[in-house]
ZAMARGU-4260 file (C-alpha; in steps of 0.2 Angstrom, whole numbers, plus 5000, padded with zeros to 4 digits):
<rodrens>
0) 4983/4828/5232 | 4969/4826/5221 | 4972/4827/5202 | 4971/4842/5191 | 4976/4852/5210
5) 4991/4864/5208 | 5004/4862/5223 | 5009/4878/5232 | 5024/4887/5223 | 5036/4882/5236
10) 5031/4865/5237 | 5034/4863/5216 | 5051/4870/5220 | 5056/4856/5232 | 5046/4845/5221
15) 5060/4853/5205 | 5076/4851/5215 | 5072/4834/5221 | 5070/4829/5204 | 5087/4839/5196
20) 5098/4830/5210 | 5090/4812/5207 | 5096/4819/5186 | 5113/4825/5192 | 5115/4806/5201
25) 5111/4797/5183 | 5120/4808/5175 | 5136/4806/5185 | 5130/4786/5186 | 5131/4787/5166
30) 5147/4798/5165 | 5155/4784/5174 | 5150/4769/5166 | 5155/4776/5151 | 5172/4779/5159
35) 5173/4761/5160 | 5166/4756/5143 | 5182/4765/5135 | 5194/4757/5147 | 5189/4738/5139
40) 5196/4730/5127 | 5188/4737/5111 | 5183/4717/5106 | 5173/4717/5123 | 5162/4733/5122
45) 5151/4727/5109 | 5145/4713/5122 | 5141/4727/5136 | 5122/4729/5137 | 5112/4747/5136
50) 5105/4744/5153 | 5124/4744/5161 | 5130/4761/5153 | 5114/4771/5152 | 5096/4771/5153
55) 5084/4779/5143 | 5069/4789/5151 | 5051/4787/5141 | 5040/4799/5135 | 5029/4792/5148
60) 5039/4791/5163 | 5044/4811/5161 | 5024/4814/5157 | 5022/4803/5174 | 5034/4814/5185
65) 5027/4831/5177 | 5010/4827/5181 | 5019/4824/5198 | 5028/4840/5201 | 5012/4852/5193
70) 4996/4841/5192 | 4984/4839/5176 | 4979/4857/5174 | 4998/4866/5175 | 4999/4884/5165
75) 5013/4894/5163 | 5008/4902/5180 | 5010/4886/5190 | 5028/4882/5180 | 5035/4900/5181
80) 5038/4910/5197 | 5030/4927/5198 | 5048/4933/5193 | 5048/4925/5178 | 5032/4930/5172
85) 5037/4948/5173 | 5054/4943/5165 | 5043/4936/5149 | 5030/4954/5149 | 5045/4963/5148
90) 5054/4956/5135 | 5036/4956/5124 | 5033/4973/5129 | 5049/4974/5121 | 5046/4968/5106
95) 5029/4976/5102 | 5041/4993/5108 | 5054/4989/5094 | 5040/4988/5082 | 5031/5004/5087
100) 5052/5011/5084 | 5052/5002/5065 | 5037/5012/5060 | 5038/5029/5069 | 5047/5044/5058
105) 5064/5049/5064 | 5066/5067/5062 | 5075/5065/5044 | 5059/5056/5040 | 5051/5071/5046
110) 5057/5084/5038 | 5060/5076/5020 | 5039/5074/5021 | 5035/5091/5028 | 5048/5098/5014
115) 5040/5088/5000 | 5024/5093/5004 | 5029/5112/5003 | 5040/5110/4987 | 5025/5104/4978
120) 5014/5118/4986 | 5027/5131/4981 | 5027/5123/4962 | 5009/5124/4964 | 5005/5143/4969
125) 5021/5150/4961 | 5021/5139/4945 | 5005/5133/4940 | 4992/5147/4945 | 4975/5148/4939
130) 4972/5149/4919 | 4963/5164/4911 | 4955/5168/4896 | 4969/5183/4888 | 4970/5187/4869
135) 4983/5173/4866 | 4971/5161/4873 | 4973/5151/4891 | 4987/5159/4900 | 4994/5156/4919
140) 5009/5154/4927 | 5026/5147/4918 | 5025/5132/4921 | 5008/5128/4916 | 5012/5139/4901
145) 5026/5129/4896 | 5016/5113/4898 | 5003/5121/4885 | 5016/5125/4874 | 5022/5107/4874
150) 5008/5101/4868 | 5006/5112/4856 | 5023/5108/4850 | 5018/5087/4849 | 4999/5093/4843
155) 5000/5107/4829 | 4987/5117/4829 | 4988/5118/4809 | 4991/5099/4810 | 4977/5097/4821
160) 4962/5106/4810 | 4969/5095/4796 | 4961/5079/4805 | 4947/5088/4812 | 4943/5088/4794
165) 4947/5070/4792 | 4932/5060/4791 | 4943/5047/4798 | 4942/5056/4815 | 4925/5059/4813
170) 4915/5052/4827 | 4895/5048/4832 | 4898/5057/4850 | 4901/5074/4843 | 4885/5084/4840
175) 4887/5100/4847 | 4869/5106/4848 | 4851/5098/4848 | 4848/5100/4828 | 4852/5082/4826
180) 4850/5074/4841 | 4831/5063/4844 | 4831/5066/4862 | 4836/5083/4870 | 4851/5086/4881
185) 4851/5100/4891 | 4866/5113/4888 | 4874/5103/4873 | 4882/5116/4863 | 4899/5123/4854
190) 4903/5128/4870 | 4900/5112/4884 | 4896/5096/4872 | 4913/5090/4877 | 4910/5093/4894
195) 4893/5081/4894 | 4898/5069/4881 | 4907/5054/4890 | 4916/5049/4872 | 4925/5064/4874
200) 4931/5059/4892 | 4954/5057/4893 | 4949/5039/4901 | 4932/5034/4900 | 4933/5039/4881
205) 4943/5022/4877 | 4926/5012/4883 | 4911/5022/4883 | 4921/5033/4867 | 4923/5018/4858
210) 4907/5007/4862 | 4899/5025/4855 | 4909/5025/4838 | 4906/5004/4838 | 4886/5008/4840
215) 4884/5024/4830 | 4878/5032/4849 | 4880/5048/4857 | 4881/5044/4877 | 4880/5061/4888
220) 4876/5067/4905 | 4867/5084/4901 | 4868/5100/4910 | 4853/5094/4923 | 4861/5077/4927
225) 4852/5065/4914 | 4861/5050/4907 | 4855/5049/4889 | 4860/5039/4877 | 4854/5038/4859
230) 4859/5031/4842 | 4864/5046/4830 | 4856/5041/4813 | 4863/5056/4805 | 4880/5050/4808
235) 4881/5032/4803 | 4893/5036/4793 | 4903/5038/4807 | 4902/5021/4813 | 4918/5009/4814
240) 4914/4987/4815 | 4931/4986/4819 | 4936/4988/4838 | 4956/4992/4834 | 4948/5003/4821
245) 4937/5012/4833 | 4950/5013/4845 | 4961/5021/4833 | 4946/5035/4830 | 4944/5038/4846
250) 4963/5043/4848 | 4963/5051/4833 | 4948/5063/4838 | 4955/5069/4855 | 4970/5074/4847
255) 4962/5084/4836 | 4951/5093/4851 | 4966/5092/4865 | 4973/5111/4857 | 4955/5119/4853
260) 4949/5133/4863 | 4938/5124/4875 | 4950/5108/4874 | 4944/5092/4882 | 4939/5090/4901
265) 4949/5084/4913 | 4946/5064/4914 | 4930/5060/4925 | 4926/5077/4927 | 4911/5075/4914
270) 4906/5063/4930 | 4901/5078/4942 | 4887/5083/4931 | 4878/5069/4939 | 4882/5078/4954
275) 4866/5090/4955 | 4865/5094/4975 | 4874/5109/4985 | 4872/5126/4986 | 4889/5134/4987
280) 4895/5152/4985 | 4883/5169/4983 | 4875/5161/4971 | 4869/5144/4978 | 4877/5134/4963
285) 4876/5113/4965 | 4894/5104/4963 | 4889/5101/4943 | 4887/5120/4940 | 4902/5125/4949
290) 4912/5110/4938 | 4903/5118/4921 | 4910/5133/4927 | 4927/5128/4932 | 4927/5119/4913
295) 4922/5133/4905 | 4936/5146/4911 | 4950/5134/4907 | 4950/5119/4919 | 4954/5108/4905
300) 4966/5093/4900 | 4981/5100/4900 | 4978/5112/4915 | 4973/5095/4924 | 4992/5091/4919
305) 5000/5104/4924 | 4991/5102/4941 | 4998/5084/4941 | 5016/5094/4942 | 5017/5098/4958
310) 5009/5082/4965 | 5023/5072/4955 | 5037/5080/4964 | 5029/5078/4981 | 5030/5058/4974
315) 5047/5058/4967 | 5055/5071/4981 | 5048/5059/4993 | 5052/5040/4987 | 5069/5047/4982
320) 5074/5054/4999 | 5067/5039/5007 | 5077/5028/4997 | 5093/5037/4999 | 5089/5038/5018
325) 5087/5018/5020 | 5103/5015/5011 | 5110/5027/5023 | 5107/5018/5037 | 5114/5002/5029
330) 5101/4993/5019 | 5104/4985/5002 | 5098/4994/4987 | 5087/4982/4982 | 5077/4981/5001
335) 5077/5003/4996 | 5068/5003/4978 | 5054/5013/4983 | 5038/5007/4975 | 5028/4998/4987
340) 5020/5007/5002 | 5016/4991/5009 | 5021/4993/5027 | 5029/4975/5029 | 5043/4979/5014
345) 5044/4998/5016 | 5038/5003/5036 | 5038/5018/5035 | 5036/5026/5014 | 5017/5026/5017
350) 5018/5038/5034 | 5028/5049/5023 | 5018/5052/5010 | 5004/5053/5019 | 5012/5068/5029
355) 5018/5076/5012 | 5002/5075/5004 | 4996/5082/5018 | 5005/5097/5017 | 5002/5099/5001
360) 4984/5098/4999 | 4983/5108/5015 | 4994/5120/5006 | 4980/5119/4989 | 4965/5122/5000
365) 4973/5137/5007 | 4976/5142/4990 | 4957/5140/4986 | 4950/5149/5001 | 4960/5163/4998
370) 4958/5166/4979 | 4940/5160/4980 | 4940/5153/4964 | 4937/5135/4963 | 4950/5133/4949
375) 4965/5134/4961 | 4957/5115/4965 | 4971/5106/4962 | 4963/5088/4956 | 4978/5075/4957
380) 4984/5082/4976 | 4967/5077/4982 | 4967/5061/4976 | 4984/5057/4982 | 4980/5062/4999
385) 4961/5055/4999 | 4972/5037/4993 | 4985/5041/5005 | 4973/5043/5019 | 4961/5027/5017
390) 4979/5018/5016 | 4986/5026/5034 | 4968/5024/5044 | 4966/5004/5037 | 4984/5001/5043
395) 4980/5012/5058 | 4964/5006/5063 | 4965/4988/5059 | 4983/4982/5051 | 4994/4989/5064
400) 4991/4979/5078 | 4988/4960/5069 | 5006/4964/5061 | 5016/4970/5080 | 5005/4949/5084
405) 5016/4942/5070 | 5031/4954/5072 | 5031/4949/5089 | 5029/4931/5086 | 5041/4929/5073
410) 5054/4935/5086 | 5048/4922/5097 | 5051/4909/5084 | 5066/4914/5078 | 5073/4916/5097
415) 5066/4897/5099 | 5076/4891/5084 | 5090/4899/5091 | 5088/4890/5106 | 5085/4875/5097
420) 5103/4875/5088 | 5113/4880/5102 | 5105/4865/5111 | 5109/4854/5097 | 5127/4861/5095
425) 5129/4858/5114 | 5123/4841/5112 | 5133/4836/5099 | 5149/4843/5110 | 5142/4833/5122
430) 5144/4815/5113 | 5158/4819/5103 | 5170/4804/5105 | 5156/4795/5116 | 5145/4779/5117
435) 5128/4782/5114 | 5115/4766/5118 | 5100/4767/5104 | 5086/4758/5110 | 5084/4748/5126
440) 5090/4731/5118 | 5104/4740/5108 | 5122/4739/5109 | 5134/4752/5114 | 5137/4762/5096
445) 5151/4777/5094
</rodrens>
C-alpha cells in the first residue's frame, strides 16, 4: 500500500485485533515474569534486568504501527466505524440540546414575565394616569399624586422661594426671555426656558449646568432646533471659580425650580428640540413640538418619576421571582442574587425581562393609541425594553451559538478529564503491590 493511502474498514479491523492479541500475549508475558520476580529471594531481584520482566514500547515504535494500521493521512472517519461516528453526533446533538434546555423559559418562567409586565401596566393605567392642569395645580392618578406630594414634603414650596431668592442659587443659565440675551433664542420665555436651557436638564445639568455657572454662559437649544451658546454679561455676577462651588449651585437651583408650576423637564427631554422632522397628528407637528407640548401640560420631572413606578416593579417583580425560583430548583443563594443579565451567570434573567418589558411597553403604547395624547408615553418602560431588546437580539443573533461551541466544549473536556482520572486510578490499581522497570537500563523498583 502506498503511504498516506487509508485501508479498507474491514481490513483496519483485522489490522486492530491482530495488534490487541500480540498486546494481550505481552501482557500475559509481563503478568508472568512478574510472578516470578516475587517468588525470588528479595536480595536477588535487584540483579534482574528490565528487559526480563517487561519491555517498554517507544513513542516511535507505536507511531510506527499506527501509520501501519491507518496510513499518514487517518481522520477520525478512517479510525471510527460508521457506528461510532453516529454514536459521537448524538451525544453533541445532545449537548447543544441540553444548552437550548438551560436557556429556554419553563412555564413558571413564563408566567412570572407575562405577570410582571401586566402588574406594571395596571400600575401604569390605573395609578399613574396622565397629569392635568386643575386649580390645585398638576393632578393625576393616586399614585402619581402621592409622589408629587412627596416632593413637596422634602422641597417646601415656602422653603423653595426662600432660595429662589437666594443669590446663592442664582445661575448664568436662567434668563427667561430675550431682554438680556446677545443672541436670540427662539421661544425662550417664563413659560419654556427651562425646557431649551440644557443647565436646567435633571442629568445634563451637572456638566453642561455647571460648565455654564463656571463660564458665566447660557447654553440652549431654542424652540427651532439651534444650539446657541452665549456669555451672559448681565449676569456675571452669577459666575462661581470654584467647580464644588458651582456644583453646589447647580443643585441648589433645581431644587428651588423642581416644585414651581412648570417644574423642570424630564432629563434629556430638552434633547428632542433638536429633533425638528415629522409630521404627526391633524396638525402635522415635528417630534420637538409634540415634546414642547408634552412639557408644557405637565410632562415634567417628577411625572417622569412617577412613570418610573411602574417600570421599577416590573424590575423588582421579576429579579425577585427569578431568584426565588432558582433557589427553588436547588441553587445557592449566592449563584441566585439577581443583578447580572449576563446569560453565562444568569441564563435565563435577561429572556425574562425582555418578555415583561415587553408586555409592558405594549401595554403603554395601547394606552397611548387609545387616549391619543402623547402624555400617556411612559418614558423609562421604553428604555427598558429598547435596552432589553438590543441585549436579546446581540445574544440571539451573534452570542448564542459561540457560547452552545464552548458549552459543548467544555463538556467534552470535562468528560476527557474524567476519562483521564479513572484511567489513572485504574492504573494505579493496577501496580499496586507490583514491580515496575523505569527505563530500559533500570532495575526492577516497587
Amino acid at each position: 500500500m502506498k503511504a498516506g493511502e487509508c485501508k479498507p474498514h474491514g481490513q483496519r479491523q483485522r489490522d486492530t485485533n491482530a495488534v490487541l492479541l500480540r498486546n494481550d500475549a505481552r501482557l500475559n508475558e509481563l503478568e508472568a515474569k512478574i510472578t516470578a520476580v516475587r517468588a525470588m529471594p528479595a536480595q536477588n531481584r535487584g540483579k534482574v534486568r528490565p528487559s526480563k520482566v517487561v519491555e517498554l514500547r517507544s513513542w516511535e515504535e507505536i507511531s510506527a504501527e499506527a501509520r501501519v494500521l491507518y496510513g499518514d493521512d487517518a481522520d477520525l472517519g478512517t479510525i471510527l466505524s460508521p457506528k461510532q461516528q453516529q454514536e459521537i453526533r448524538e451525544r453533541l446533538d445532545g449537548y447543544r440540546k441540553e444548552f437550548d434546555e438551560i436557556h429556554k423559559l419553563d412555564d413558571a418562567e413564563i408566567y412570572i414575565s407575562v405577570f410582571g409586565g401586566l402588574i406594571g401596566a395596571a400600575v401604569d393605567i390605573l395609578l399613574v394616569g396622565i397629569p392635568q392642569r386643575g386649580p390645585a395645580g398638576l393632578e393625576a392618578k393616586p399614585l402619581s399624586d402621592w409622589i408629587r406630594q412627596r416632593f413637596e414634603q422634602a422641597f417646601p414650596p415656602e422653603e423653595m422661594d426662600k432660595l429662589a431668592k437666594d443669590l446663592a442659587s442664582h445661575v448664568p443659565f436662567d434668563a427667561q426671555d430675550n431682554r438680556h440675551t446677545v443672541k436670540n433664542v427662539v421661544g425662550l420665555s417664563a413659560y419654556y426656558h427651562r425646557m431649551l436651557s440644557l443647565g436646567h436638564d435633571p442629568l445634563l445639568g451637572f456638566v453642561v449646568g455647571v460648565f455654564d455657572i463656571l463660564t458665566g454662559r447660557m447654553t440652549t437649544i431654542d424652540k427651532n432646533g439651534k444650539f446657541v451658546s452665549q456669555v451672559m454679561e448681565c449676569y456675571t455676577d452669577r459666575k462661581e471659580t470654584n467647580l464644588f462651588c458651582a456644583i453646589a449651585k447647580q443643585f441648589r437651583h433645581l431644587a428651588s425650580d423642581v416644585n414651581t408650576a412648570m417644574g423642570l423637564p424630564a432629563p434629556l427631554m430638552d434633547l428632542f428640540n433638536l429633533c425638528q422632522f415629522g409630521s404627526i397628528g391633524e396638525y402635522d407637528q415635528t417630534v420637538a413640538e409634540i415634546v414642547q407640548g408634552m412639557y408644557y401640560e405637565g410632562y415634567d420631572f417628577i411625572h417622569f418619576c412617577s412613570m418610573s413606578v411602574p417600570a421599577m416593579l416590573i424590575e423588582v417583580w421579576t429579579r425577585l421571582l427569578y431568584a426565588f425560583n432558582r433557589i427553588r430548583e436547588g441553587y445557592k443563594i449566592s449563584e441566585s442574587i439577581p443583578f447580572s443579565t449576563d446569560h453565562a451567570r444568569h441564563p435565563k434573567l435577561a429572556t425574562m425581562l425582555f418578555l415583561s418589558h415587553t408586555f409592558g411597553a405594549g401595554a403603554n403604547a395601547a394606552k397611548i393609541y387609545f387616549t391619543k395624547n402623547p402624555v400617556a408615553i411612559n418614558a423609562t418602560e421604553w428604555l427598558l425594553f429598547f435596552r432589553y431588546t438590543e441585549k436579546q437580539m446581540k445574544w440571539s443573533l451573534f452570542l448564542k451559538e459561540s457560547e452552545r461551541h464552548d458549552y459543548v466544549r467544555e463538556r467534552i473536556n470535562a468528560e476527557s478529564e474524567e476519562l483521564y482520572l479513572a484511567a489513572k486510578s485504574r492504573f494505579q490499581k493496577l501496580i499496586e503491590g507490583k514491580f515496575l522497570i523505569v527505563g530500559g537500563d533500570s532495575d526492577i523498583v516497587a
